[in-house]
C-alpha positions in Angstrom: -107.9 87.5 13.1 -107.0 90.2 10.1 -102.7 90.6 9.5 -101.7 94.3 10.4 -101.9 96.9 7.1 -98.7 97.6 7.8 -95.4 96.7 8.9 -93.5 100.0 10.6 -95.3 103.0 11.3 -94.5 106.4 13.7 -97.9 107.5 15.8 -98.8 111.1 16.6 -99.5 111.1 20.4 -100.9 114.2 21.6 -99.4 115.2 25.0 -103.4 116.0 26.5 -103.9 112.6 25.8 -101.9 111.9 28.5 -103.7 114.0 31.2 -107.0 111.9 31.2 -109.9 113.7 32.8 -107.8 115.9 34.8 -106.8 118.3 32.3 -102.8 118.6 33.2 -100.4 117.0 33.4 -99.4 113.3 33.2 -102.6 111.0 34.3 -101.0 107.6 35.5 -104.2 104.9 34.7 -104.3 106.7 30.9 -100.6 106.5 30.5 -100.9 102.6 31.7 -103.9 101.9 29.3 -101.9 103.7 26.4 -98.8 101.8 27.0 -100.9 98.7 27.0 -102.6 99.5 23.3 -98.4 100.2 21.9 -97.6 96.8 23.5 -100.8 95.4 21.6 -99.9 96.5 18.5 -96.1 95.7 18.9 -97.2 92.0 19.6 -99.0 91.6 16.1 -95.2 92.3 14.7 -95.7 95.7 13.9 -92.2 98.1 13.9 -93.7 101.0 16.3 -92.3 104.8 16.6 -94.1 107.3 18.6 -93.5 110.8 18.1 -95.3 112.6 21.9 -96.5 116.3 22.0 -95.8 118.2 25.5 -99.0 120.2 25.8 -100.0 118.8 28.7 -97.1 119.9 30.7 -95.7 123.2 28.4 -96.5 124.6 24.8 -94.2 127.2 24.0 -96.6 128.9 21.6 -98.4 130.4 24.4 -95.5 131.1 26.5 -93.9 133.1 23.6 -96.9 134.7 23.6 -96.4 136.4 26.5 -92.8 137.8 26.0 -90.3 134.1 25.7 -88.6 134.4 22.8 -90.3 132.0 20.3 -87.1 129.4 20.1 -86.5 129.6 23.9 -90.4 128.7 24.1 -90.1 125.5 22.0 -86.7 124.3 23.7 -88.8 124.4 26.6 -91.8 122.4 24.7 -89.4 119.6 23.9 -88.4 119.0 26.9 -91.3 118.3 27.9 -92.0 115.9 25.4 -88.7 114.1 27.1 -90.8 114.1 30.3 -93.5 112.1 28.7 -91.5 109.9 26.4 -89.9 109.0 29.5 -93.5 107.8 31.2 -94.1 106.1 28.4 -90.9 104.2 28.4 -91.5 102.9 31.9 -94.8 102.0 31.1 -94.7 100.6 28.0 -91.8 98.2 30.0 -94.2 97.2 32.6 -96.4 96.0 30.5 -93.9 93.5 28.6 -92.5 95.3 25.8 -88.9 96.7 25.7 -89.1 100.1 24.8 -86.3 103.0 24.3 -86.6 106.8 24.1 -84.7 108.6 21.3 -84.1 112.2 21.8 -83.6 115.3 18.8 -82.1 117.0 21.6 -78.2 115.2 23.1 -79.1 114.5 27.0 -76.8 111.5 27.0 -77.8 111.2 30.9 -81.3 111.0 30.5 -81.3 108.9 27.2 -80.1 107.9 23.9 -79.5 110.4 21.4 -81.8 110.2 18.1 -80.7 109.3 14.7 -82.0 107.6 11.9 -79.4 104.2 12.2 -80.1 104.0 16.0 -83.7 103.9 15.6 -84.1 101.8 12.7 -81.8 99.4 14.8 -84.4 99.2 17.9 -87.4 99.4 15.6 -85.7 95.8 14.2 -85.5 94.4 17.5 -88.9 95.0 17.8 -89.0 97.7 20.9 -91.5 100.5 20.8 -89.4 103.4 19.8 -90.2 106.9 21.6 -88.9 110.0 19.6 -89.0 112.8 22.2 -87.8 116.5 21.7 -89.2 116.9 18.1 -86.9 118.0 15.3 -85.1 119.1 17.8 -85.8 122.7 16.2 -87.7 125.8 17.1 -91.1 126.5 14.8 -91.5 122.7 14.1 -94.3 121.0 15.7 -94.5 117.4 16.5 -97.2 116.8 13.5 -94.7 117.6 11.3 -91.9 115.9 13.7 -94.2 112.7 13.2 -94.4 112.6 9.3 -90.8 113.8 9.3 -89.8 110.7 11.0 -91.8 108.8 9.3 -90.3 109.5 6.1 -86.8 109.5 7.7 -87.3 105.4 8.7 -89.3 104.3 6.0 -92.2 104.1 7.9 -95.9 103.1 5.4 -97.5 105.6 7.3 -98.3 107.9 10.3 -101.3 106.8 12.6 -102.3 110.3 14.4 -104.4 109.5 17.2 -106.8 112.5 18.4 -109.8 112.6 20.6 -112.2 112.4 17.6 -112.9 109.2 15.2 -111.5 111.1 12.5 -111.2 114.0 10.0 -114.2 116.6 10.4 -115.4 120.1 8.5 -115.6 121.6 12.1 -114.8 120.2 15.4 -117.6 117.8 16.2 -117.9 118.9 19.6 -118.7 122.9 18.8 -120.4 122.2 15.7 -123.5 119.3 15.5 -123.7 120.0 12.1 -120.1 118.9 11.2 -119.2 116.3 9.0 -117.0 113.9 8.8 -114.5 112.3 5.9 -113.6 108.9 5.2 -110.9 109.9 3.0 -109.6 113.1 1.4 -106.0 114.1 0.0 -103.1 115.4 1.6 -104.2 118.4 -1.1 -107.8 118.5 0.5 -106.4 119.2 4.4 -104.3 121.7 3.1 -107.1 123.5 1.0 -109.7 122.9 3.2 -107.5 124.1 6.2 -108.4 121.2 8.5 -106.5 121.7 11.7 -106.1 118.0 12.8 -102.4 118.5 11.8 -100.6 121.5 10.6 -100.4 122.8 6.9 -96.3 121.4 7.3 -97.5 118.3 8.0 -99.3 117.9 5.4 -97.7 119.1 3.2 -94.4 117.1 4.0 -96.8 113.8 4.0 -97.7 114.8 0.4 -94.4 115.3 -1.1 -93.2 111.7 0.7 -96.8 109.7 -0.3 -97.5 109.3 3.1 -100.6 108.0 4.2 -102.4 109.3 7.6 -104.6 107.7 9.5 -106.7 109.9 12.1 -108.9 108.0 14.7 -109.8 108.2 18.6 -107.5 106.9 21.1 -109.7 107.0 23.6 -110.8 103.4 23.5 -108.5 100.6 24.5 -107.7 98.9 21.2 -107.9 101.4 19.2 -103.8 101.2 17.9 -104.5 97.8 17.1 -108.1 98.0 15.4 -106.4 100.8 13.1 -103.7 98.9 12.2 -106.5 95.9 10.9 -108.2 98.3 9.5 -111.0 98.0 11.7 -113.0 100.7 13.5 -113.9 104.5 12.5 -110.9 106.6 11.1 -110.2 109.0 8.0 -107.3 108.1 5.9 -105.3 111.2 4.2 -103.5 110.7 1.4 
């Protein structure tokens, strides 16, 4: 059995990937099978963060869109990233792993506020860290949230799981003809304008060396194939 490639990393968790086939919402048997792979990969003595989107519950692009003020929008967006950290948390605790939500944004009531000492702290103690609420800050998405992070805690790289087995000149599922990467730069995505994380993102990554690894969470294992380097994924950077 292969020794993880590294030792702390953050993962980008898309909040869809929560919604399982229905298409909304939170899906309990995909949060359950998630919560399983983080407790996977914990066990081979890996330092775990995961940084949660909230678009299966809010984005607060498209409600902007329609009038919301842009930072009222994104408040709204983070808090429903707290909604799903939250899940997580619970679930991630059933299935034998102590686990503790950080939040950008102070709800002493719900859970602990974030910063970088605090985390670092339960990261050591070997609990899967959840960083919920983003930066905390209007116009930031949770891509760049993840690297940020990442960066932040000394993290050897961000593990962005998506429902595709990596990095592709088109998305695969429009376009037959698309191809996929093994590797490019953190220059590449940016020139290329591959969407699989914003231009922020990448751009942040680049400036802090950070490595990012983009495969499919959609089968069980996957979190800990990944970090063995087994299994399809593209690695940026």
């Amino acid at each position: 059995m292969s020794d993880p490639l590294y030792r702390r990393v953050i993962l980008k968790l898309s909040g869809e990937a929560l919604n399982g086939a229905q298409g909304f919402g939170i899906e309990q048997n995909t949060v359950e099978r998630i919560a399983a792979d983080l407790v996977g990969a914990a066990k081979l003595g890996v330092e775990l963060g995961v940084v949660v989107g909230g678009g299966n519950i809010f984005r607060g692009v498209e409600v902007s869109a329609r009038g919301v003020p842009r930072p009222v929008g994104d408040t709204m967006g983070m808090l429903a990233t707290v909604m799903n950290c939250l899940v997580l948390e619970a679930a991630v605790e059933r299935a034998g792993c102590e686990a503790r939500t950080l939040s950008a944004l102070a709800m002493p009531s719900v859970c602990e506020t974030y910063n970088r000492k605090r985390a670092i702290k339960n990261l050591g103690k070997g609990r899967v860290v959840l960083l919920a609420a983003g930066t905390g800050n209007p116009y930031f998405t949770t891509d760049t949230t993840a690297v940020l992070r990442a960066a932040e805690l000394d993290a050897e790289a961000v593990l962005k799981a998506t429902n595709v087995d990596g990095v592709y000149t088109a998305d695969p599922k429009k376009d037959p003809k698309a191809k996929r990467y093994d590797k490019l730069s953190h220059q590449e995505a940016l020139e290329k304008n591959l969407r699989v994380m914003d231009g922020t993102a990448f751009a942040l990554a680049r400036e802090n060396h950070m490595p990012i690894i983009v495969f499919s969470i959609a089968e069980p294992g996957a979190i800990k194939a990944v970090l063995r380097g087994q299994g399809r994924a593209t690695i940026v950077g």
